[in-house]
N, C-alpha and C positions, 0 to 999 in steps of 0.2 A: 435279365430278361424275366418279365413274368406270367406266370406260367398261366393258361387260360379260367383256369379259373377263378382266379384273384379277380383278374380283369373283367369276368363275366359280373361276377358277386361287387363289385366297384360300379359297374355301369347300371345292376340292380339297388346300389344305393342312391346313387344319383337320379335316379327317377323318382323311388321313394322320395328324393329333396323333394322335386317338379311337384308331387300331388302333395305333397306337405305346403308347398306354396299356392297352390293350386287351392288349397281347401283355408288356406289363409286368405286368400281376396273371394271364397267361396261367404267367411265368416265377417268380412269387412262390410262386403252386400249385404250380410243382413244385417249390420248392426247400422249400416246408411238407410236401409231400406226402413226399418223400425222406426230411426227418426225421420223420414221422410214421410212416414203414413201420419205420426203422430202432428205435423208440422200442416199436412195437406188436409187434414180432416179437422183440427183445427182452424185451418184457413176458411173452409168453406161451411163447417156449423157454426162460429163465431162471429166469423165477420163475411159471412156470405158471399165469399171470393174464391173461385177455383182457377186449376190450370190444368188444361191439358196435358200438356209439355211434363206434367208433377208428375199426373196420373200415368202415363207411358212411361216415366220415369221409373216408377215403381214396378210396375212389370220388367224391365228392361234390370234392374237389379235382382229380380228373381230368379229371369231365368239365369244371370250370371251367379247366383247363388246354387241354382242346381245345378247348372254347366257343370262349372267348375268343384261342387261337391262329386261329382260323379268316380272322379278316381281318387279322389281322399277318401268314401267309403269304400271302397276297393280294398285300397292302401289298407285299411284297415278292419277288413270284413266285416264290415259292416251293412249289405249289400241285400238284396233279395236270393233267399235261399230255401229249401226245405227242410229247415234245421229238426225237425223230428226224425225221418230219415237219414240225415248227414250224421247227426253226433252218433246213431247205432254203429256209423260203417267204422272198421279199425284205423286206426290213424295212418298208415300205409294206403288203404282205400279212399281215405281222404283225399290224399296229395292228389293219389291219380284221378277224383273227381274233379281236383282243382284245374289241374292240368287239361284235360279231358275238353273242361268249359272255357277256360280262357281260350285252348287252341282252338274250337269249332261252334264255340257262341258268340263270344268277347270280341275277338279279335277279327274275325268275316263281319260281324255287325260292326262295328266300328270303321272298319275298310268301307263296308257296304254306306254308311253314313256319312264319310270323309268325301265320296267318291261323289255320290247324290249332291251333297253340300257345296260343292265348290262353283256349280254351274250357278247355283242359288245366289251365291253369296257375289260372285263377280258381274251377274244381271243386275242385284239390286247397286252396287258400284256404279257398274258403266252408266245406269240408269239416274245417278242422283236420288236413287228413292228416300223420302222421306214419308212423315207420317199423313196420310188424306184427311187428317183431322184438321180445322186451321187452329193454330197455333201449338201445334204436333211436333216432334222430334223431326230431325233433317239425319239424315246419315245410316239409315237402315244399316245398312251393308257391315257398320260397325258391331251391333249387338249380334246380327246373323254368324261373322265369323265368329263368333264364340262357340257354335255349334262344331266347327272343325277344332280349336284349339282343345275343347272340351273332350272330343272323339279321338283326337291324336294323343292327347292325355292319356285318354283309358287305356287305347292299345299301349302304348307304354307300359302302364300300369299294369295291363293283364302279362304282357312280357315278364315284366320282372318278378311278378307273381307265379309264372311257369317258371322261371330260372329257381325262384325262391324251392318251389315244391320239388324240383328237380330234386336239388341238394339234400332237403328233408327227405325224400325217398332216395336218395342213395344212402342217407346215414341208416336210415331204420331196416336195411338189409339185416 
């Protein structure tokens, strides 16, 4: 049988995988997105031919670029922080800032955005929305749930982030 906290520390690995993959199709966005700007702006100063459809494209990789970075810098604190203030406090005080923000910033906001998000994302579905632009992207609904994948992410992320700090503040007893 194992004992609980193997298991915790196991399912805090396994989500560290989720934002490692996560900050993989974070990195793939931009590397489509680069050539796609270089391809589209070519298009249209060269040979004076645009596309909507590009243009939304590109946005549409962005935001999946930041979506989806959102808990790969997490993962890796990389994050917005007050790091003048943070590195003075003792590394004990650390954790429990860590903890502190993941349980009553991170993870409320994230609920709070999952929660907001779904009514969003299942209107623009049932609605067929697409782009009002003509010759615009069809399928809103698709780029929209990224906002929830993204958000279910983090809280993850901040999860295993408290499990993480947990452990570091029971060692440095």
């Amino acid at each position: 049988m194992h004992d609980r906290s193997s298991v915790t520390l196991k399912l805090s690995y396994w989500i560290d995988e989720l934002s490692k993959w996560a900050g993989a199709v974070g990195a793939f966005a931009s590397i489509a997105l680069a050539l796609l700007i270089v391809y589209d702006a070519s298009m249209r100063y060269i040979f004076h031919e645009g596309s909507v459809a590009l243009q939304e494209l590109e946005w549409h990789l962005f935001d999946i670029l930041f979506l989806m970075g959102l808990s790969y810098a997490l993962k890796h604190d990389k994050h917005v922080r007050v790091d003048i203030l943070y590195t003075r406090f003792s590394p004990r005080f650390q954790e429990l800032v860590k903890i502190v923000s993941m349980l009553f910033f991170v993870i409320p906001l994230g609920l709070l955005v999952v929660w907001y998000s779904w009514d969003f994302v299942l209107q623009s579905y049932l609605q067929h929305e697409g782009s009002p632009d003509p010759g615009g992207l069809c399928c809103r609904y698709i780029i929209k749930s990224f906002v929830i994948v993204a958000f279910v992410l983090l809280i993850l992320q901040a999860v295993s982030e408290t499990v993480k700090s947990l452990y570091r503040l029971k060692e440095l007893r």
